[in-house]
C-alpha positions, 0 to 999 in steps of 0.5 A: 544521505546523511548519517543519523544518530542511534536516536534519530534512528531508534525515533525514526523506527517508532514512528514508522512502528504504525504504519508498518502494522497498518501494511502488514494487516492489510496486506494480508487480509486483501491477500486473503481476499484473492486466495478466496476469491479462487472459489468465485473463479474458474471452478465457480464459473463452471459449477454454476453453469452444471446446474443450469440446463444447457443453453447458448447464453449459458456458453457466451456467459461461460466464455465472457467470465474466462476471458475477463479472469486475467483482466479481474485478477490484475486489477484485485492484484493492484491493493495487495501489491501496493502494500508489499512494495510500501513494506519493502520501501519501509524495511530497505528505508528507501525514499519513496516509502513516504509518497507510496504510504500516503497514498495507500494511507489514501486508499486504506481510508477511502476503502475502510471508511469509517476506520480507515479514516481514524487510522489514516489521519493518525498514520498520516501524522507519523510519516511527516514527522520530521525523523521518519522522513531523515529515517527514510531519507526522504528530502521534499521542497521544504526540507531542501530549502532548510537545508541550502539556508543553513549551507548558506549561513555556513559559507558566509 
């Protein structure tokens, strides 16, 4: 790990300003879309069936919606999730922010399609600019070979 300059961090910073945003607001409305969904869980399964008169079928769709509710949460759990733990990556300037944020990028412009897209492809900009990734400490294939090339010319 490299020590970097107040400029390459204040840069770094800039860069990664957007994408931040973008984990911040996404991470909160999908967080409000579970807390929402709460209505649509066990208190609607039973307040749909009060209604209906009583019948068998009503029971096994009763019982099929309860045992398919942990299954529904885990996978609604996953979206959120992805864009807390690319803030934390973000916040902490761990490594794996880059990938992480490439890929929620990917999700953000296959889910919000039209929008998610123009976002996408701006934010994709910021994290492979060249001090977010020295921002982050995040080295690829590229920036390894660059920098065994300048020990190289270094040593001789």
């Amino acid at each position: 790990m490299t020590e970097l300059t107040k400029k390459e961090i204040k840069i770094g910073k800039k860069q990664l300003e957007g994408p931040l945003i973008l984990c911040w607001v996404l991470a909160i409305l999908l967080g409000i879309g579970i807390f929402s969904g709460f209505a649509w869980g066990p208190i609607g399964f039973v307040t749909n069936y009060l209604e209906t008169p009583f019948t068998f079928l009503a029971i096994s769709d009763l019982a099929r919606n309860f045992a398919g509710l942990p299954f529904r949460m885990m996978y609604s759990l996953l979206a959120p999730a992805l864009f807390v733990v690319e803030l934390i990556g973000l916040y902490q300037r761990k490594a794996f922010a880059v990938p992480l944020g490439r890929a929620a990028l990917v999700i953000t412009m296959v889910i919000f399609f039209p929008i998610g897209t123009i976002f996408g492809g701006i934010m994709w900009k910021r994290f492979n600019h060249p001090m977010a990734k020295k921002y982050l400490n995040y080295e690829d294939e590229h920036t390894m070979e660059e920098d065994e090339e300048e020990e190289k010319k270094e040593k001789k």
